[in-house]
N, C-alpha and C positions, 0 to 999 in steps of 0.2 A: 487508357484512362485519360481521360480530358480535366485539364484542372485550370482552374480561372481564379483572379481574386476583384472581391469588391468591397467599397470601402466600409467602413466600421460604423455602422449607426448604434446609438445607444439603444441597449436592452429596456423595457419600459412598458414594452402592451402587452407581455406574455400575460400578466397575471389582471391585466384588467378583463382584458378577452375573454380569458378561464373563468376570469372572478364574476363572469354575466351565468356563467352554466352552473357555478358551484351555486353562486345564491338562490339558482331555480332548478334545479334537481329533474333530473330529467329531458329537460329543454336542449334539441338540439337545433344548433345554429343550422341554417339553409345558405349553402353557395350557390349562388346560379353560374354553370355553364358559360364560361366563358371562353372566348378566343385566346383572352388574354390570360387564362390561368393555364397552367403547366400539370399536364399529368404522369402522373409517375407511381409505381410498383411501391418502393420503400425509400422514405427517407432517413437518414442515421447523422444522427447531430453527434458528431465529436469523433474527430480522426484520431486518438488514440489507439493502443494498443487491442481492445475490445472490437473500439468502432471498424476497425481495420479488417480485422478475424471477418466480423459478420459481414462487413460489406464485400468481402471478398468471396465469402462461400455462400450469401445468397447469390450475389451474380454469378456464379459457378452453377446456381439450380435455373437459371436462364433468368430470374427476376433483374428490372433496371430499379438499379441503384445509383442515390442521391448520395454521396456522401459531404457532411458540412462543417467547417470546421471554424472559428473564429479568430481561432491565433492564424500568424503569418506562415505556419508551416504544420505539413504531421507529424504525428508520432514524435513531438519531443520529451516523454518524459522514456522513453523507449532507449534516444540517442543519450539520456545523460545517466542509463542508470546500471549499475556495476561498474561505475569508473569508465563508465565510457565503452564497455565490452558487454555490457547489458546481461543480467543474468537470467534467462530466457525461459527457463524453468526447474521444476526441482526433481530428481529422478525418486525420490519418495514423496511426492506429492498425496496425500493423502486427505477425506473429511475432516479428519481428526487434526489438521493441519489450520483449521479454518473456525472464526467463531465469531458470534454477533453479540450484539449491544441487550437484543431480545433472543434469548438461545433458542435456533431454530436449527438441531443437528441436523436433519434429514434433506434442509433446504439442497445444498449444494453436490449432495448424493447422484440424483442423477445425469443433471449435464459432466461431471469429472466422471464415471463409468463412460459417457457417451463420449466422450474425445478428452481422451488422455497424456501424458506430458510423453508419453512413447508418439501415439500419433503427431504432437507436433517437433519431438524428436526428429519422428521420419521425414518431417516435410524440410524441416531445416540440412538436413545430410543429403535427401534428394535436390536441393539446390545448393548444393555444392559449401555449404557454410562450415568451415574449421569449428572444433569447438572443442571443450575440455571442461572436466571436474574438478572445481576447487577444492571445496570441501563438503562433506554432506552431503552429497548428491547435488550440489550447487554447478547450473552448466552455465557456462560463460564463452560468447565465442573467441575465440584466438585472438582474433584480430579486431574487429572494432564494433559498435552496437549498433552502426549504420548498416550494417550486413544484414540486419533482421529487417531494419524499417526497409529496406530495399527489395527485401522475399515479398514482403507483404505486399508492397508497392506494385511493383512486378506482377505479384500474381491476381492485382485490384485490375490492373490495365487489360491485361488479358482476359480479364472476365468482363469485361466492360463496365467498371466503374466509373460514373463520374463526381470526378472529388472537386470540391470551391472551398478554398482555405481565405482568408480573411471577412469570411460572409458568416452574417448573424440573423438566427431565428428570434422575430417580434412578436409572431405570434401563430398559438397554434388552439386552431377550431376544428371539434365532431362534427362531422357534414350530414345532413339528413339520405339516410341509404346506406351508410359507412362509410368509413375513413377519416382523415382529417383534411383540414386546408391552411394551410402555415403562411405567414409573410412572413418573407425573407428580402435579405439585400439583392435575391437577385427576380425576386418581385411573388408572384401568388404562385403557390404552388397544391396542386391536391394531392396525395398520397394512399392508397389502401393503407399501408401501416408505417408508424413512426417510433423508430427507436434511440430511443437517448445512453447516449455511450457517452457523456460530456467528464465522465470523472471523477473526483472528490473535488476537497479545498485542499490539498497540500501541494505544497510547492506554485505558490502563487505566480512566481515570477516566470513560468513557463504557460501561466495565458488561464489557471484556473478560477473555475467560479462556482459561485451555487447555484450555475442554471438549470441545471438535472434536477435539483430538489425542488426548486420553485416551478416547476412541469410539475411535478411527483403534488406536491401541494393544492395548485391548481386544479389537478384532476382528481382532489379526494383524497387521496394519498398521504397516509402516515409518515413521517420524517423525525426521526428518532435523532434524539443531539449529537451532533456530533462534536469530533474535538480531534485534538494531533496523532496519530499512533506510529510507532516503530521510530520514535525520536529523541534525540539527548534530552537527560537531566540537567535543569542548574541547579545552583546551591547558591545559598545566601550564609550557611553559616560559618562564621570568621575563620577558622581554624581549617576546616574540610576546604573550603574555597581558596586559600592560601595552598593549601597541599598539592591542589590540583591544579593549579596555576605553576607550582613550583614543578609538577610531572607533568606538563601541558606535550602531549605525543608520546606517554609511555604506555606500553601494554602490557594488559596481565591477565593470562589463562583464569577463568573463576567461572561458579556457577553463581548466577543470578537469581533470587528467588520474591512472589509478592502474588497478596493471594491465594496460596495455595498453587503459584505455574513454579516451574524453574527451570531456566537455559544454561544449560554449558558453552558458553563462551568464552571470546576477548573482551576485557572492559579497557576504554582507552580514558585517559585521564585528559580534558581539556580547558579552556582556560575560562569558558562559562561553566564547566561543573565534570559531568560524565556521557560517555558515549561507547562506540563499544558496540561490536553486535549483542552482544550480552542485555546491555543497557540496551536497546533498543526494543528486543526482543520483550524482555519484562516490561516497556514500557505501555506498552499497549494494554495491558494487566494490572496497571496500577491506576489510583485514583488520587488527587489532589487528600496531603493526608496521610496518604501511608505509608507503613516502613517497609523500605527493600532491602532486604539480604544478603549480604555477597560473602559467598566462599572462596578465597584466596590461596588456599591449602585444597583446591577441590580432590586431589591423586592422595592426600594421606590423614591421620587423624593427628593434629595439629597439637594438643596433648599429649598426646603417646610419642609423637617426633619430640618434643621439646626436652620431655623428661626422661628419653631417651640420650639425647643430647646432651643436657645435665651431668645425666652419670658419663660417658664415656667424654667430655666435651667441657671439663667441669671450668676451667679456668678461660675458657673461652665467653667473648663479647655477643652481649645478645647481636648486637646489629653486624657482625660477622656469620653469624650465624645466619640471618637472614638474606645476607648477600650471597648465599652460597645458594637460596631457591629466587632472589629478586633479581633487580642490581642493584649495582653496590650503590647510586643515587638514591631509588628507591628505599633500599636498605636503611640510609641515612634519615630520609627525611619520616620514614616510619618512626625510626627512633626518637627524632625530634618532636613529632607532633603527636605519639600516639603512648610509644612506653620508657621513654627513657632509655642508658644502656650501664648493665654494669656485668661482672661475668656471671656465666648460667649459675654457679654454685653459691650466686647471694640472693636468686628469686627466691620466694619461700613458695612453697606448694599453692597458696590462692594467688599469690602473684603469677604464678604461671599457666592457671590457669585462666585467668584475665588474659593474658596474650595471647593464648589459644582460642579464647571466644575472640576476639578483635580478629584472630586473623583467620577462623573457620564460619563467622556470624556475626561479619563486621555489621551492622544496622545504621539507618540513616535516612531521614526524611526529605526527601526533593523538593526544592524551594518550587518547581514546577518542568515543564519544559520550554524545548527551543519552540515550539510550536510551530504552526503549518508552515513557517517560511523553510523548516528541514526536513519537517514531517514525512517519510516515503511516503506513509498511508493516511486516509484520515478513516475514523472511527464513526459507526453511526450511516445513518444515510437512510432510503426507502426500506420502507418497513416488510421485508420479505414474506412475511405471511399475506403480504396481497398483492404477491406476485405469486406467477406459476411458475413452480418449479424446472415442471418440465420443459416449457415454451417462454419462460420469462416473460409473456404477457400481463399485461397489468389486470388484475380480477375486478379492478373499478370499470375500464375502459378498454373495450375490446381494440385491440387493433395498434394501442399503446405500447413499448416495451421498454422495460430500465435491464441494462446490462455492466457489468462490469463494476468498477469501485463505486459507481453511486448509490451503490444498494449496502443494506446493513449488513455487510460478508467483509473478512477482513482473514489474509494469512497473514503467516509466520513469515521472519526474512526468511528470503534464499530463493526467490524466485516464486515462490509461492502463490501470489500476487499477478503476477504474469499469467501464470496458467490458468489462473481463474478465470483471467479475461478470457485469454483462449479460450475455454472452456464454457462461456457465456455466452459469447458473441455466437461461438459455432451453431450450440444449441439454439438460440434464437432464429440462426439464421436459417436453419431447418425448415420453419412456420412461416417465417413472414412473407 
């Protein structure tokens, strides 16, 4: 794999270029033959974790591969994410794991049959990578997330990729006969097919953008809003905000509920609001608005324990009581902020059941989130009914292809995410 960098010009012609073809329908632009332009098999904008999958198993079916990337390096959202051990896929990976902005079940059905988190299971164990189950089916390697961007890497060279990371696409034109023809930083280039693997908008500070959607728009393409998903809550209100400041790094086993979804997780308390895979998980399910749910008692009926407790427990302090399923900090600042404490045998029956809804159906409206600067995922993106399913080509423009998070497909945490790219890039990389 040959890999070069060149310097950074501003993004700027994509959408004038496009914007000549959109305004005349039809109209395709004429390259002439030149010495000076560059021909090439497939080009793949965005060395992410997608862009990597495909650029690596087209060049595995003998196609030369372009790979291009804009940030100063690949695959970093790869290297930062499970803590730095990357969580690489989920061993229940399922459709039912995955869902869009415009509900389109069926979308993602067959690239996941066609290369499954078993197949890239086996690629990772046949190169020697340690790995282990957290939780849920959640695989994480041993030792570090660099171990993955390194397989992939490895197995780009071998196929003969070649990757140009600090180089940006200006623009990109339908050539009369097929294909397209792109200016780039590393000058004209023509292509039979071009696939955009550039991303979402979350996590800015590792080099994201909306150049994938502004392609996707350019060539006719639906772009459905997006916004943050799988990211903390803040709170604005006095009391809950105080609370959570005062628990800033404490966790508590609960089911998260909103919408009609609900996660059994951890919710972590921190000093902008809530986090939490729990919180996370529902937040992708929630809208600016609404009330989320939290079960805090998720293991028993929160009632029946109390008034249990009562009779056999009678002289005893509520907020004792509660340090025996919290801690004892927790415990305290419940009592402070939420019921007071005096012994079980002076609630009176609706008093205790008030403590039972707060602690089996606490409710509470999210001042918003942390949005895309912690966002895993972002929500929204090309509008998958004008893609194909099967080949991820674009149904506007042949020869086109959007893969990976830029499209309106979104999993669950736990790796879920990951395997989709895998599972996009692969299928793509089939056709192109």
């Amino acid at each position: 794999m040959r890999s070069a960098s060149s310097g950074g010009a501003r993004f700027g012609d994509l959408g004038r270029r496009a914007g000549r073809r959109s305004s005349s329908p039809g109209k395709i632009a004429v390259v002439p033959e030149e010495a000076s332009v560059r021909s090439i098999d497939v080009v793949i904008i965005g060395a992410g974790a997608a862009g990597l999958m495909c650029a690596m198993t087209a060049a595995e079916r003998g196609r030369r591969v372009l790979l291009l990337d804009s940030s100063n390096k690949p695959g970093k959202k790869i290297l930062m994410s499970g803590g730095g051990r990357c969580n690489f896929t989920n061993m229940y990976a399922e459709p039912e794991n995955y869902h869009s902005q415009h509900p389109n079940p069926q979308f993602c059905k067959s690239a996941m049959a066609r290369y499954t988190q078993w197949d890239f299971i086996a690629m990772v164990s046949e190169w020697g990578i340690p790995y282990h189950e957290k939780k849920l089916g959640q695989l994480f390697c041993d030792d570090r997330a660099k171990d993955i961007l390194n397989m992939l890497l490895g197995k780009c060279e071998r196929a003969g990729v070649e990757l140009h990371v600090r180089t940006k696409v200006h623009g990109i034109d339908p050539v009369d006969g097929g294909g397209y023809a792109l200016d780039t930083d590393l000058g004209a280039v023509r292509a039979e097919s071009v696939v955009i693997a550039t991303g979402g908008l979350s996590i800015p500070t590792l080099g994201s953008t909306g150049f994938g959607m502004d392609v996707a728009r350019a060539f006719g393409h639906t772009v459905l809003p997006t916004r943050a998903g799988l990211v903390p809550f803040t709170v604005t209100d006095h009391d809950l905000s105080d609370l959570c400041n005062e628990l800033s790094g404490t966790s508590i086993d609960c089911t998260a509920s909103c919408n009609g979804q609900s996660f059994r997780e951890n919710l972590l308390f921190t000093h902008r609001g809530l986090s939490g895979p729990a919180i996370l998980q529902i937040s992708s399910f929630w809208n600016p608005g609404d009330t989320v749910e939290i079960n805090l008692l998720p293991d028993r009926d929160a009632l029946q324990w109390l008034q249990q407790e009562r009779a056999s427990r009678p002289n005893t302090e509520l907020r004792t009581l509660l340090a025996d399923v919290f801690t004892k900090k927790t415990a305290l600042l419940m009592e402070h902020y939420w019921f007071g404490s005096k012994p079980m045998k002076q609630f009176t029956p609706g008093e205790l059941s008030d403590v039972a809804s707060r602690l089996s159906a606490w409710q509470f409206v999210p001042a918003g989130t942390e949005g895309y600067r912690t966002a895993e995922v972002m929500l929204g993106g090309v509008d998958t009914r004008e893609v194909s399913s099967k080949t991820f080509e674009s149904l506007k423009s042949p020869g086109l292809y959007f893969i990976g998070e830029v499209l309106d497909l979104t999993g669950h945490l736990g790796g879920f995410n990951f395997q989709w790219a895998w599972a996009s890039g692969h299928a793509a990389a089939q056709v192109v």
